[in-house]
PDB file of N, H, CA, C and O in Angstrom:
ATOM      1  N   UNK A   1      66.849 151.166  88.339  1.00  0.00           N
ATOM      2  CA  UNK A   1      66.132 151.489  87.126  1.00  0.00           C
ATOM      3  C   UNK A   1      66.254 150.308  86.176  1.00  0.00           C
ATOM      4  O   UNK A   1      67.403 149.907  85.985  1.00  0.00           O
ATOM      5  N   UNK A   2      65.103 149.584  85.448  1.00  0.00           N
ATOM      6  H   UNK A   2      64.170 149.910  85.603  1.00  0.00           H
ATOM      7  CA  UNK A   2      65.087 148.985  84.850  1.00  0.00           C
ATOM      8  C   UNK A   2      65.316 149.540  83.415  1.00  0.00           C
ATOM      9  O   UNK A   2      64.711 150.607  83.311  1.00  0.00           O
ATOM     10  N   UNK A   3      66.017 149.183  82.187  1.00  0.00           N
ATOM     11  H   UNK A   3      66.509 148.316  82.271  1.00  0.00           H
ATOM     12  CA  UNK A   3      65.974 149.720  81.381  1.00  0.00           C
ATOM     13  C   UNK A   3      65.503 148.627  79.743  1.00  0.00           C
ATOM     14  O   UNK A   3      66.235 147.662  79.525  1.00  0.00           O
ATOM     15  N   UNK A   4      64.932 148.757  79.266  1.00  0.00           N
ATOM     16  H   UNK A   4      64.337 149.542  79.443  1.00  0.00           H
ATOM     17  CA  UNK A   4      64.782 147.882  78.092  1.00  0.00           C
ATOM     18  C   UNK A   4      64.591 148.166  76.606  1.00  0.00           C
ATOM     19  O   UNK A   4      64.191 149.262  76.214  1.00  0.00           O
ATOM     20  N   UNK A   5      64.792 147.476  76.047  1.00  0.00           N
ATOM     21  H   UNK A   5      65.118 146.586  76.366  1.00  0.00           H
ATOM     22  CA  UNK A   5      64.552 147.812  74.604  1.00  0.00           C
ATOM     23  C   UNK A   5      63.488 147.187  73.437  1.00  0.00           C
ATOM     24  O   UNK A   5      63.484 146.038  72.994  1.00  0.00           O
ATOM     25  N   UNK A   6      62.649 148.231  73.106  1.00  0.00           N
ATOM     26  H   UNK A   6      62.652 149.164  73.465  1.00  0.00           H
ATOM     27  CA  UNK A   6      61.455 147.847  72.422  1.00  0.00           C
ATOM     28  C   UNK A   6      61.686 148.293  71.211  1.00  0.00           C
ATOM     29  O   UNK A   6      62.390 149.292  71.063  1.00  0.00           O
ATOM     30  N   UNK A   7      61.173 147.679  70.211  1.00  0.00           N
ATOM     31  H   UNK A   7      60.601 146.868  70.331  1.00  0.00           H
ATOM     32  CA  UNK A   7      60.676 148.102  68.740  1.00  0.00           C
ATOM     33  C   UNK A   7      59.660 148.664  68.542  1.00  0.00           C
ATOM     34  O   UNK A   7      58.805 148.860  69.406  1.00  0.00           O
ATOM     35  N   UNK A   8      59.567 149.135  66.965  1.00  0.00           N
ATOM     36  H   UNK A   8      60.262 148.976  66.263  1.00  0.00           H
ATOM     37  CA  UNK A   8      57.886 150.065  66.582  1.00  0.00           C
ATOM     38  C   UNK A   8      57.118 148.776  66.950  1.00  0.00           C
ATOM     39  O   UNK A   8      57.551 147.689  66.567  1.00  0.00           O
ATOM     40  N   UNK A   9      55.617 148.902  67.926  1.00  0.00           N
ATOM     41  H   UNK A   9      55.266 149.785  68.237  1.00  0.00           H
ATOM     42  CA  UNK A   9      54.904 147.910  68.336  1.00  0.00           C
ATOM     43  C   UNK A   9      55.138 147.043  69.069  1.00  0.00           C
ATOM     44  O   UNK A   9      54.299 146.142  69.074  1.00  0.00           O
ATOM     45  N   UNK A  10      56.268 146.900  69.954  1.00  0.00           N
ATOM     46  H   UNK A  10      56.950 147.632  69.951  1.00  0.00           H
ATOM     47  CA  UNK A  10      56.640 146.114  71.379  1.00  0.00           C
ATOM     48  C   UNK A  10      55.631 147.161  72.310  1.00  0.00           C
ATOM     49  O   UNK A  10      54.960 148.185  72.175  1.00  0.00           O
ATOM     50  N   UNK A  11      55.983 146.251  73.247  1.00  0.00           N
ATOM     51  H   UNK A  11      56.528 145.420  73.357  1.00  0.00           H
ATOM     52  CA  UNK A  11      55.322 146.713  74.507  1.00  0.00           C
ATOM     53  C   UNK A  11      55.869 146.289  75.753  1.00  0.00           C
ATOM     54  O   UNK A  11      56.595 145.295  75.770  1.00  0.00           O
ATOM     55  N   UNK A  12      55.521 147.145  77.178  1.00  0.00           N
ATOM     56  H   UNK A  12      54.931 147.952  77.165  1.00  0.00           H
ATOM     57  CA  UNK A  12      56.184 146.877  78.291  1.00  0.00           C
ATOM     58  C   UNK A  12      54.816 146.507  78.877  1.00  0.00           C
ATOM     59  O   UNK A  12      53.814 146.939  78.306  1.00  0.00           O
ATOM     60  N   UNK A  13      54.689 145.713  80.015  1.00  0.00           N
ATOM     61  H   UNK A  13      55.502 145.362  80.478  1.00  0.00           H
ATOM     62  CA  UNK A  13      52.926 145.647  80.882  1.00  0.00           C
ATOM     63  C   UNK A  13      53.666 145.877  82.177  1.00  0.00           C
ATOM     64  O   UNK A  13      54.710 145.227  82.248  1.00  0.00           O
ATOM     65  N   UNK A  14      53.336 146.788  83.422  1.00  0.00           N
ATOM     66  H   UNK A  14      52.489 147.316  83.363  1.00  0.00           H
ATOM     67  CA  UNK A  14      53.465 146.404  84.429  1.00  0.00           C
ATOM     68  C   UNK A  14      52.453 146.741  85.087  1.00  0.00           C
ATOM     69  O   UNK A  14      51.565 147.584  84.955  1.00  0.00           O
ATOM     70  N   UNK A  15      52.789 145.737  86.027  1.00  0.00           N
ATOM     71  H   UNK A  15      53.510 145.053  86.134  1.00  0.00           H
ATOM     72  CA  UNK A  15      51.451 145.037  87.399  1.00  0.00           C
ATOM     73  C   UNK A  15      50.796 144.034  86.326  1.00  0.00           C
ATOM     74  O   UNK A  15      51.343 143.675  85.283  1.00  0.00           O
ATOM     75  N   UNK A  16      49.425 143.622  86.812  1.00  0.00           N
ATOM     76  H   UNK A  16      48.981 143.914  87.659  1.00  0.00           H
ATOM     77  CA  UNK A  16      48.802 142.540  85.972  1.00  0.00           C
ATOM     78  C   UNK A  16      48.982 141.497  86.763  1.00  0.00           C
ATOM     79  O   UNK A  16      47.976 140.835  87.018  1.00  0.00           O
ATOM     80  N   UNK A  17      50.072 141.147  87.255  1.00  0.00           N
ATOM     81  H   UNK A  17      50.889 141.685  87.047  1.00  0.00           H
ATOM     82  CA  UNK A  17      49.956 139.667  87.920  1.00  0.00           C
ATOM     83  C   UNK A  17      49.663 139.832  89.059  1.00  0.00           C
ATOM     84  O   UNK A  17      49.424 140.986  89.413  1.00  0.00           O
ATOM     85  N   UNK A  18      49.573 138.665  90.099  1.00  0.00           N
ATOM     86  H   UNK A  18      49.768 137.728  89.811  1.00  0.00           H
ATOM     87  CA  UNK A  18      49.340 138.276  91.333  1.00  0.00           C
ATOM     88  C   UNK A  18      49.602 139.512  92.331  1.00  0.00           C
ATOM     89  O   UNK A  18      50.720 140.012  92.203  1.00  0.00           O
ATOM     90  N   UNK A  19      48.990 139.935  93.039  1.00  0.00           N
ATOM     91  H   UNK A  19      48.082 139.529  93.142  1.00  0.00           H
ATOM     92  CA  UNK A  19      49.342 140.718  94.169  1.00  0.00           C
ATOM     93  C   UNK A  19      49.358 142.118  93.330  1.00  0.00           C
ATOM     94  O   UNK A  19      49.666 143.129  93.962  1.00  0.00           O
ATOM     95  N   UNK A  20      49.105 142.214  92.209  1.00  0.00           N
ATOM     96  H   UNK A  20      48.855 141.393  91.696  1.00  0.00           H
ATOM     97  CA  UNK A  20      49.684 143.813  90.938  1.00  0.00           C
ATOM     98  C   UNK A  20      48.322 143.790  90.398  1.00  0.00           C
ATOM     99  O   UNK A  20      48.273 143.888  89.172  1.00  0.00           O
ATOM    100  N   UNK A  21      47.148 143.678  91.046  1.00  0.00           N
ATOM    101  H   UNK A  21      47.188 143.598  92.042  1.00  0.00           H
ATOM    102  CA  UNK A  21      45.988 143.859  89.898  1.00  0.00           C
ATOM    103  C   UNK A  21      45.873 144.780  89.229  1.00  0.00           C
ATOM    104  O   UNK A  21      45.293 144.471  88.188  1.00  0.00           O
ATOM    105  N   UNK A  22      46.210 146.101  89.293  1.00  0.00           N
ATOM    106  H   UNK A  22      46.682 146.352  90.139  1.00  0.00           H
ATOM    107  CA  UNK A  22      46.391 146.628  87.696  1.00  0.00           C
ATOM    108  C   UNK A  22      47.571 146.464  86.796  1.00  0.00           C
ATOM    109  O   UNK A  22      48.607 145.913  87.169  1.00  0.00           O
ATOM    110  N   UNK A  23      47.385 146.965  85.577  1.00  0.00           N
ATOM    111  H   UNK A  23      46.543 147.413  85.274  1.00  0.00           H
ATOM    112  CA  UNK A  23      47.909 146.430  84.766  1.00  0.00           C
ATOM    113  C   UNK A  23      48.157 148.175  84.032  1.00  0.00           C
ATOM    114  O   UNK A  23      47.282 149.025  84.200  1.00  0.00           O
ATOM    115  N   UNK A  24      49.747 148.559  83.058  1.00  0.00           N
ATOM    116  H   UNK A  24      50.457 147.868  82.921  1.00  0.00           H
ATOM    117  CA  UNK A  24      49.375 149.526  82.697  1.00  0.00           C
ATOM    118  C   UNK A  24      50.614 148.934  82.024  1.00  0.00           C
ATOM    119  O   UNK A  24      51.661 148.494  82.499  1.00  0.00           O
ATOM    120  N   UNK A  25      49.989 149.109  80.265  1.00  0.00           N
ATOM    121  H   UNK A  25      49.139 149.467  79.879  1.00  0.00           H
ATOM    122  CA  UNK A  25      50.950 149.191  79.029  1.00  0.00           C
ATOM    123  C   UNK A  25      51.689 149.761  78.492  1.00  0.00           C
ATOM    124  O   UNK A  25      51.015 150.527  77.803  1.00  0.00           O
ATOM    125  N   UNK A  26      52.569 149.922  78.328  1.00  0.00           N
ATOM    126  H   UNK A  26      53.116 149.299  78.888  1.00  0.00           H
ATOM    127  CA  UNK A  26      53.621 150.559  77.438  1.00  0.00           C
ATOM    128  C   UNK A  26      53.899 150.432  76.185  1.00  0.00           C
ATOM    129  O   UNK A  26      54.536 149.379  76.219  1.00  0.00           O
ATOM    130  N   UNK A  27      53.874 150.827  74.842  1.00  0.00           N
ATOM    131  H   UNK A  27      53.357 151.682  74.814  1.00  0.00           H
ATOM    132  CA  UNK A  27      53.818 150.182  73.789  1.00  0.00           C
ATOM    133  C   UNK A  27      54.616 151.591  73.311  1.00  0.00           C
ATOM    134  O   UNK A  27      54.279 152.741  73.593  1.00  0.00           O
ATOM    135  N   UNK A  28      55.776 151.159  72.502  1.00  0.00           N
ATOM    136  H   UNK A  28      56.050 150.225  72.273  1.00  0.00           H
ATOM    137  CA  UNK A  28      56.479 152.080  71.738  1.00  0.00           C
ATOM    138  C   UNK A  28      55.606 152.067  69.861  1.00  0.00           C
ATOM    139  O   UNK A  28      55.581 151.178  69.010  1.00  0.00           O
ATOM    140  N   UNK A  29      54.888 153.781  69.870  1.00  0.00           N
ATOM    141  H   UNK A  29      54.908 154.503  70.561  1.00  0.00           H
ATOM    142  CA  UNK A  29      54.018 153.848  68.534  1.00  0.00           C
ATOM    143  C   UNK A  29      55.084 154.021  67.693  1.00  0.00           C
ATOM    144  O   UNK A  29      54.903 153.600  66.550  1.00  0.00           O
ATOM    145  N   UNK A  30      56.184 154.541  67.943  1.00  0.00           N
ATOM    146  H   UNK A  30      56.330 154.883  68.871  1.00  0.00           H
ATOM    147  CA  UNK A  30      57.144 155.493  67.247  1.00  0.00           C
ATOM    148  C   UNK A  30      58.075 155.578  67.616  1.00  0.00           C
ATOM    149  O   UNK A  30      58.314 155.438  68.816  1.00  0.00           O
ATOM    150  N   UNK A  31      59.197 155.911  66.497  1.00  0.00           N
ATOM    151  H   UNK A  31      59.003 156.025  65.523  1.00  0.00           H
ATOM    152  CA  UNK A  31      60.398 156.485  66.306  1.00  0.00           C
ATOM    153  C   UNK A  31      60.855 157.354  65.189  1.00  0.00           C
ATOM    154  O   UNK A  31      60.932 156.903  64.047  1.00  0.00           O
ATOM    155  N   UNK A  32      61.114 158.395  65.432  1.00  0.00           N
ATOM    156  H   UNK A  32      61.051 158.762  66.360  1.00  0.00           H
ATOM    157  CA  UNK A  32      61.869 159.397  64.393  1.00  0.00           C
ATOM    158  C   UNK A  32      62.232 160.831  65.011  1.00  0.00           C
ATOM    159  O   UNK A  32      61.645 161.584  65.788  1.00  0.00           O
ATOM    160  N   UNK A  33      63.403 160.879  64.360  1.00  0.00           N
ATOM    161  H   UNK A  33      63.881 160.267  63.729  1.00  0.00           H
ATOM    162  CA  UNK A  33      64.621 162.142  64.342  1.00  0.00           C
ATOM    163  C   UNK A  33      64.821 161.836  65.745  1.00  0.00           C
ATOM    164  O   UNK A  33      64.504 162.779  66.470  1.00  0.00           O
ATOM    165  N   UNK A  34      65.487 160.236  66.689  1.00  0.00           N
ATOM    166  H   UNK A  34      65.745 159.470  66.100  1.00  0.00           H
ATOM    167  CA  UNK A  34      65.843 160.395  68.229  1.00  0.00           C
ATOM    168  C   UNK A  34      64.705 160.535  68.910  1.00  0.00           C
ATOM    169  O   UNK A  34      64.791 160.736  70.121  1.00  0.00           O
ATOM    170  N   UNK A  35      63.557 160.467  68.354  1.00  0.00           N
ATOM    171  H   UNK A  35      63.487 160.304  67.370  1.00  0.00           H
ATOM    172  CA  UNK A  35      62.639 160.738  69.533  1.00  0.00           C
ATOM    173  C   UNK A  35      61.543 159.760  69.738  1.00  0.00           C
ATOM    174  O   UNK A  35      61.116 159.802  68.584  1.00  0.00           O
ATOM    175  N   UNK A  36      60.839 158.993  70.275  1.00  0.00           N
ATOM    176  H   UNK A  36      61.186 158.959  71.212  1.00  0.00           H
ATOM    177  CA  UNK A  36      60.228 158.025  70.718  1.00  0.00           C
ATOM    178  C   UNK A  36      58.983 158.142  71.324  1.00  0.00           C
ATOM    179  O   UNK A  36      58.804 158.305  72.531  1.00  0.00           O
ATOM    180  N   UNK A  37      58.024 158.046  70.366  1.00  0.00           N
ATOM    181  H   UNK A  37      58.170 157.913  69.385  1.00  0.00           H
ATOM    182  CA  UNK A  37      56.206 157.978  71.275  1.00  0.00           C
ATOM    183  C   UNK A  37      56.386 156.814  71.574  1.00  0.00           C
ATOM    184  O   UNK A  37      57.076 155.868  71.196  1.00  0.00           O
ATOM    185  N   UNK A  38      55.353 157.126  72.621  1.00  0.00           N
ATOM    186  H   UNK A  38      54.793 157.895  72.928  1.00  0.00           H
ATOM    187  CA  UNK A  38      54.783 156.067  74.013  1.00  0.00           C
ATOM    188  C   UNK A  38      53.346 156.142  73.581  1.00  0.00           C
ATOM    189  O   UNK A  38      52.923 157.207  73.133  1.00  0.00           O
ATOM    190  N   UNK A  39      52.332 154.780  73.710  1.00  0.00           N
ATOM    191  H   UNK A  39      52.676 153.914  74.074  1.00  0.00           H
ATOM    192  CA  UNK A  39      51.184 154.926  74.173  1.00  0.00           C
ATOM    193  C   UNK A  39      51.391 154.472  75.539  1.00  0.00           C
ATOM    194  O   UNK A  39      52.567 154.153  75.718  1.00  0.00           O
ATOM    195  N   UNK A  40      50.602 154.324  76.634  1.00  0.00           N
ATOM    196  H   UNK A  40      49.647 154.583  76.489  1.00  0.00           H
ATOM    197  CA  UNK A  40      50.001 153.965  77.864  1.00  0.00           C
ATOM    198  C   UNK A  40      48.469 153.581  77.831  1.00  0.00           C
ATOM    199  O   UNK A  40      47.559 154.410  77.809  1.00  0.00           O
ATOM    200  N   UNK A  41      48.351 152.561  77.830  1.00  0.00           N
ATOM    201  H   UNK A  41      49.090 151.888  77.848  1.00  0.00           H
ATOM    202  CA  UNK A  41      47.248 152.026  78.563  1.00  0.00           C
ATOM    203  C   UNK A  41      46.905 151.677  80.280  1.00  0.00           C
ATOM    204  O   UNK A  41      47.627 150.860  80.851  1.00  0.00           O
ATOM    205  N   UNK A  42      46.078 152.169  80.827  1.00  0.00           N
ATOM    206  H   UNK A  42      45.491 152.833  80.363  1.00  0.00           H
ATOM    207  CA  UNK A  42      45.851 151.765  82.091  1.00  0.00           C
ATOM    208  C   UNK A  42      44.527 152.340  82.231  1.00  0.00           C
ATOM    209  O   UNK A  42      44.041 153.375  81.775  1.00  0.00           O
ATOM    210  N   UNK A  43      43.946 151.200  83.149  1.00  0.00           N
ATOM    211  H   UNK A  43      44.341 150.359  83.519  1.00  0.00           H
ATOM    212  CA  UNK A  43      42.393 151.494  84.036  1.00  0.00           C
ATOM    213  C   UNK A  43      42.187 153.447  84.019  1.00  0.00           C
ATOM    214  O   UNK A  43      42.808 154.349  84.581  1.00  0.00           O
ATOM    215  N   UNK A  44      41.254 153.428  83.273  1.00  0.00           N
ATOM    216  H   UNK A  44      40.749 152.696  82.815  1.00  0.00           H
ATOM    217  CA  UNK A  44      40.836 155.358  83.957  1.00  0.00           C
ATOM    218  C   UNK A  44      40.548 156.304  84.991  1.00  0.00           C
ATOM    219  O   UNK A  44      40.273 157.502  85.055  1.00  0.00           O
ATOM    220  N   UNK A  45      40.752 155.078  85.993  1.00  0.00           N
ATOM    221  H   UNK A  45      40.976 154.105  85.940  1.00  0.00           H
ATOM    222  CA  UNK A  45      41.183 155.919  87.244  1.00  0.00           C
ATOM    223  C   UNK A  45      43.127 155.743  87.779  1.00  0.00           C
ATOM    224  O   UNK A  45      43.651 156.278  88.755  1.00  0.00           O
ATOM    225  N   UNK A  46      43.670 155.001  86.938  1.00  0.00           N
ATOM    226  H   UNK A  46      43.244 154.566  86.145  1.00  0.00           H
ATOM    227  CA  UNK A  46      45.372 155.215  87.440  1.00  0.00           C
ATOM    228  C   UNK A  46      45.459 156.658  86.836  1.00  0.00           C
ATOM    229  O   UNK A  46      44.591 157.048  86.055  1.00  0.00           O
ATOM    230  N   UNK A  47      46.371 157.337  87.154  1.00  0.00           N
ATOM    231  H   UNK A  47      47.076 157.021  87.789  1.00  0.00           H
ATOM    232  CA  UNK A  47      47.022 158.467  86.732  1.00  0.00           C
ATOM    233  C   UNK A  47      48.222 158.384  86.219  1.00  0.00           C
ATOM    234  O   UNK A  47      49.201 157.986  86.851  1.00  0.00           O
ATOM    235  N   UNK A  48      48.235 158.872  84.657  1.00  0.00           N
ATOM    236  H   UNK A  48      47.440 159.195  84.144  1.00  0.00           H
ATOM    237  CA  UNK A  48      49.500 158.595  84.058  1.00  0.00           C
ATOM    238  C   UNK A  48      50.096 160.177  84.082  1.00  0.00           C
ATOM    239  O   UNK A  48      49.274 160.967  83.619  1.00  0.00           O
ATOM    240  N   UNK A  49      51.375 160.805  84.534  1.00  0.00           N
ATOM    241  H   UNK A  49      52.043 160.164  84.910  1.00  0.00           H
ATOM    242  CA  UNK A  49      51.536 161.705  83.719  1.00  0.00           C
ATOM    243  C   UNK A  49      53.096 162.000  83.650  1.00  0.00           C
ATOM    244  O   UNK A  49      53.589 161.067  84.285  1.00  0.00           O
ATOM    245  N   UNK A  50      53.882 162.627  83.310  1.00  0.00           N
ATOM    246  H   UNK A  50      53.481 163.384  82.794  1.00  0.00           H
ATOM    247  CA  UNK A  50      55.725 162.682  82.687  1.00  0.00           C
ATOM    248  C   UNK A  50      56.011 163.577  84.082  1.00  0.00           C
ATOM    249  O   UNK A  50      55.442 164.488  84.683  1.00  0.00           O
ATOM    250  N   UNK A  51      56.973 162.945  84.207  1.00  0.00           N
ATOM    251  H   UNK A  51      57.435 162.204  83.719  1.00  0.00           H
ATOM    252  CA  UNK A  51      57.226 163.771  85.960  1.00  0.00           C
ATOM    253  C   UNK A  51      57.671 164.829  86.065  1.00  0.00           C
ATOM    254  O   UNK A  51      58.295 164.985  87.114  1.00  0.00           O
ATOM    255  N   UNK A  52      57.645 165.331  85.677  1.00  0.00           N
ATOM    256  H   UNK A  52      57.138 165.205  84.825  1.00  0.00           H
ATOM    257  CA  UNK A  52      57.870 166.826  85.714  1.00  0.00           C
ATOM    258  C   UNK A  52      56.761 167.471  86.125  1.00  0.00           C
ATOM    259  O   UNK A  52      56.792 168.480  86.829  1.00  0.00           O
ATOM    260  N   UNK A  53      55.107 166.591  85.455  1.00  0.00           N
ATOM    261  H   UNK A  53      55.081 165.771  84.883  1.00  0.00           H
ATOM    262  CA  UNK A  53      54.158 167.137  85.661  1.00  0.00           C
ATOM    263  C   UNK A  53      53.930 166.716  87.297  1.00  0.00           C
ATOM    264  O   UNK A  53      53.788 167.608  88.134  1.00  0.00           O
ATOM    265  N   UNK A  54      53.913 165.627  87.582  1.00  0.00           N
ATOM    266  H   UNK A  54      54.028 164.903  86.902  1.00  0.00           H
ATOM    267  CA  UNK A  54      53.757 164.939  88.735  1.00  0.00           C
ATOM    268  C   UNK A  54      54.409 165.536  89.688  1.00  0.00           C
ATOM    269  O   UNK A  54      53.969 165.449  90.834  1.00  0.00           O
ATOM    270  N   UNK A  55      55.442 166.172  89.456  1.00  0.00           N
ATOM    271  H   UNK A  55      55.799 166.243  88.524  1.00  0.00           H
ATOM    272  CA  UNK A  55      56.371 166.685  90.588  1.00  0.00           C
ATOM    273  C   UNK A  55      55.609 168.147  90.980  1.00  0.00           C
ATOM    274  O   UNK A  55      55.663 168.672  92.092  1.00  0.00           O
ATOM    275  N   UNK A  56      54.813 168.734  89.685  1.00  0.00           N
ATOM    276  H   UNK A  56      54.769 168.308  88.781  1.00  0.00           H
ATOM    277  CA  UNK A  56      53.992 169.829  90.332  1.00  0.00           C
ATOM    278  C   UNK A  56      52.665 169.641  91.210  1.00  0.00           C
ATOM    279  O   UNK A  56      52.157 170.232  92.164  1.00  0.00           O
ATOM    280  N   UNK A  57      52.367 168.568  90.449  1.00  0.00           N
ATOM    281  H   UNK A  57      52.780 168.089  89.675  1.00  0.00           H
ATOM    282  CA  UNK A  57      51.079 168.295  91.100  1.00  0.00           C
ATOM    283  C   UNK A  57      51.691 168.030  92.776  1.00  0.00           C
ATOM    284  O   UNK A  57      51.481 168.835  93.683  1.00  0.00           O
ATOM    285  N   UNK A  58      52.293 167.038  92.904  1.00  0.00           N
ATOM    286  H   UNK A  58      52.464 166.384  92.167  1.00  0.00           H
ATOM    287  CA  UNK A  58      52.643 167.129  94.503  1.00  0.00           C
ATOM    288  C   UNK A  58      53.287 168.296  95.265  1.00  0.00           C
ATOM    289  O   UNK A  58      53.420 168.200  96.485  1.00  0.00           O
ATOM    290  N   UNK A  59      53.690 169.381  94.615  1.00  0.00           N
ATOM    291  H   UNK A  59      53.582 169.459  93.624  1.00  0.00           H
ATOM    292  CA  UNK A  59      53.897 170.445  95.702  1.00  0.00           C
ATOM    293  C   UNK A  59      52.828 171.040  95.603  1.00  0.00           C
ATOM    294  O   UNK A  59      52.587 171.803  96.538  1.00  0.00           O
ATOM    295  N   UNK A  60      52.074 170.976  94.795  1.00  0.00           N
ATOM    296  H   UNK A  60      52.270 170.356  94.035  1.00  0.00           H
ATOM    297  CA  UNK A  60      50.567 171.819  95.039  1.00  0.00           C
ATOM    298  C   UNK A  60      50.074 171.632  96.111  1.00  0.00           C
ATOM    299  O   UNK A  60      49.828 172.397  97.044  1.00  0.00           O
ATOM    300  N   UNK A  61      49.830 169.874  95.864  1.00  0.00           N
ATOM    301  H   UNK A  61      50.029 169.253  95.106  1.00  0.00           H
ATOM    302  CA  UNK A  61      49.188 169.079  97.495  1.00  0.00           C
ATOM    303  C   UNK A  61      49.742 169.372  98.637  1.00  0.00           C
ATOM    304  O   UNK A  61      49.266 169.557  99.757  1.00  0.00           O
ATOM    305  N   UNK A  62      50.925 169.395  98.177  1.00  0.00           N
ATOM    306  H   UNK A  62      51.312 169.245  97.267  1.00  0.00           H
ATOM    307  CA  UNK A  62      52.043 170.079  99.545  1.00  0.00           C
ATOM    308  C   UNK A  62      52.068 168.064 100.275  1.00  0.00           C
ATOM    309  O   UNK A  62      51.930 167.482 101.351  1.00  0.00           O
ATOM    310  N   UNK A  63      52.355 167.709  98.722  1.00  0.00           N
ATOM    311  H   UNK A  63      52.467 168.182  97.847  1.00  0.00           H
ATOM    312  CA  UNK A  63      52.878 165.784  99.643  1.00  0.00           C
ATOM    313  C   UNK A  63      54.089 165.919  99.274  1.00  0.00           C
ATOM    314  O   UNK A  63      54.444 166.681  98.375  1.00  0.00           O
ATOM    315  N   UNK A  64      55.043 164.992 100.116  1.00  0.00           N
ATOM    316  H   UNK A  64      54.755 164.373 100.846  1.00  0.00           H
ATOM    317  CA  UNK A  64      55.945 165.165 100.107  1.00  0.00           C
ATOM    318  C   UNK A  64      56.759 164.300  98.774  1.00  0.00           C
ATOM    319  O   UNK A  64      56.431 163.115  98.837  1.00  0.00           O
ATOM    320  N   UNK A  65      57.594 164.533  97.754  1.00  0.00           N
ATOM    321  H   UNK A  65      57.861 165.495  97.704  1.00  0.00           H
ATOM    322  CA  UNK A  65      58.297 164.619  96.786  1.00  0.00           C
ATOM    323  C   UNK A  65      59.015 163.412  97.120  1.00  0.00           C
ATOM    324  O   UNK A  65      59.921 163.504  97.948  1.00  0.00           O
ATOM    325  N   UNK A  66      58.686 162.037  96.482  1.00  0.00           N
ATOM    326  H   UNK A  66      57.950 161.962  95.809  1.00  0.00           H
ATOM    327  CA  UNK A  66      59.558 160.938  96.214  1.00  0.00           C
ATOM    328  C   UNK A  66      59.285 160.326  94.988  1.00  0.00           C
ATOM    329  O   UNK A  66      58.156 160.208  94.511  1.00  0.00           O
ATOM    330  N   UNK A  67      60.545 159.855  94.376  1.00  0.00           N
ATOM    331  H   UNK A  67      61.462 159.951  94.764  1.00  0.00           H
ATOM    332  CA  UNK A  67      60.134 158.901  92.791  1.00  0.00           C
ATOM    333  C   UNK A  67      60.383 157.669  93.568  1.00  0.00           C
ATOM    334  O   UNK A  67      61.075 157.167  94.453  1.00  0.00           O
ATOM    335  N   UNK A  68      58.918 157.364  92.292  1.00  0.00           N
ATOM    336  H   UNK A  68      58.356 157.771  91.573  1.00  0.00           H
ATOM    337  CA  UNK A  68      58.032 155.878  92.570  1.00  0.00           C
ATOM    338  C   UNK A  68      58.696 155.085  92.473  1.00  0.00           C
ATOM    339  O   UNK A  68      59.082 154.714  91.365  1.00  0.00           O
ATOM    340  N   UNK A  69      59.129 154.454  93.732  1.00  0.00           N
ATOM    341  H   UNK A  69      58.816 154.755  94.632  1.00  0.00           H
ATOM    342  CA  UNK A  69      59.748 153.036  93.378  1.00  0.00           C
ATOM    343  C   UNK A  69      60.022 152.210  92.431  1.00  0.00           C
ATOM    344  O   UNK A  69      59.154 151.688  91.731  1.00  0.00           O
ATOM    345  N   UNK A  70      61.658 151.945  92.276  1.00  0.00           N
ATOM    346  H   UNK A  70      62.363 152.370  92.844  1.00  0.00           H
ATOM    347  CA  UNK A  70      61.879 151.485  91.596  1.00  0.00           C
ATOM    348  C   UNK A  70      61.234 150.192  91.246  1.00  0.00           C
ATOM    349  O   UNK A  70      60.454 149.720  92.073  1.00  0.00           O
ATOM    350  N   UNK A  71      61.537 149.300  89.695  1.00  0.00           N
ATOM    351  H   UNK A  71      62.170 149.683  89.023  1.00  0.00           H
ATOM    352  CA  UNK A  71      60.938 148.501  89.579  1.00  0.00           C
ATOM    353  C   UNK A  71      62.016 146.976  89.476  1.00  0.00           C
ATOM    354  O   UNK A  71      62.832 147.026  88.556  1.00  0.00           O
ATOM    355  N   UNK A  72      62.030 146.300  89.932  1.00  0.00           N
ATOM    356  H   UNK A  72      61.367 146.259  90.679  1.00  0.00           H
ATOM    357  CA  UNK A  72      63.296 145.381  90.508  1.00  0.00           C
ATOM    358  C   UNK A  72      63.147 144.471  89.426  1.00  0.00           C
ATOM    359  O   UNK A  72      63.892 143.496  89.332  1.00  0.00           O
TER     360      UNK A  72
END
């Protein structure tokens, strides 16, 4: 697990480069009372969603349940 630290208006990008043609942003909007908005930017066909949701969506499909590779 990569872990990092952003300010109000930093941002994370991953993919974008060579061999990663998409690209999907991370930008911290917020902070208050401990708690932290996210925007996400990415192409409108990636699928963004908080895994909890993701973890339903794949037993629906009935695919089998792994978190997405880590990011090195």
């Amino acid at each position: 697990m990569l872990v990092l630290s952003r300010k109000n208006d930093e941002a994370v990008v991953v993919g974008g480069a060579a061999g990663f043609e998409r690209m999907i942003k991370i930008t911290v909007v917020g902070v208050k009372n401990g708690r932290v908005s996210l925007g996400f930017e990415a192409d409108a066909d990636v699928p963004v969603n908080r895994f909890e949701v993701w973890e339903r969506i794949c037993s629906e499909t009935r695919q089998p349940l792994q978190d997405p590779e880590p990011i090195a």
